[in-house]
N, C-alpha and C positions, 0 to 999 in steps of 0.2 A: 383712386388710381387715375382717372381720367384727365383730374385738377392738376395733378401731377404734372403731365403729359402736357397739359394747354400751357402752365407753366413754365415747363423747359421749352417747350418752342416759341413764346411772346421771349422768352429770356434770350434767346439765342437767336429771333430773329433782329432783336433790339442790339445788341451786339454786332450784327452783320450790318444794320443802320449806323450805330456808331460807327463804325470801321470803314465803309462806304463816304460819311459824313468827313471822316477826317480825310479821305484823299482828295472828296471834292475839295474842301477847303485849304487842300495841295501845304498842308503844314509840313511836309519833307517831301521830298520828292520822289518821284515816283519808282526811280531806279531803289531805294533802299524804300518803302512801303507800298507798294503795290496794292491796287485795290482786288477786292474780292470776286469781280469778274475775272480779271487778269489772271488771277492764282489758279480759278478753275480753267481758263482755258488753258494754261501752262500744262497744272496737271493732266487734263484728257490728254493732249500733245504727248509730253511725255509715258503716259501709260501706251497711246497708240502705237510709238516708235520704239517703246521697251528699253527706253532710255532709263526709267525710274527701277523696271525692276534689275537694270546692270546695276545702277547706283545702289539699290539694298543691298544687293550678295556682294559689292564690294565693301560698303559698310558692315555687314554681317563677318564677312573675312577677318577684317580691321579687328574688328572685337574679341571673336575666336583665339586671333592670336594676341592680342594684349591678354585675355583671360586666361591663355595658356603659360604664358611667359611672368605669370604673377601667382600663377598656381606652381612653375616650378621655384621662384625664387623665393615664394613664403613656403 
């Protein structure tokens, strides 16, 4: 269980290197790949200002009613 566990996090901190590695090496830019500091500070922002949880219950809404609208027409 343990192996497991050391596992997924060498897996997923290697992954966070990759992904760090490709911004350094600015292969697109930053506006369309952001690096993985960026993303986290975006998101604490957004949770702090409750911008993220507007944007769920509008996305949740969205779906509600597409899922209603294909339950009445099937």
């Amino acid at each position: 269980m343990r192996k497991k566990i050391v596992k997924q996090v060498i897996f997923y901190a290697c992954l966070l290197g990759i992904w760090q590695a490709v911004v350094i090496l600015k292969v697109w830019p930053e506006y369309i790949f952001p690096g993985p500091v960026k993303v986290l500070e975006t998101l604490s922002a957004g949770f702090k200002d409750s911008s993220f949880i507007v944007a769920i219950g509008v996305s949740l809404r969205r779906i509600a009613i597409g899922y209603g609208i294909s339950i009445c027409i099937g």
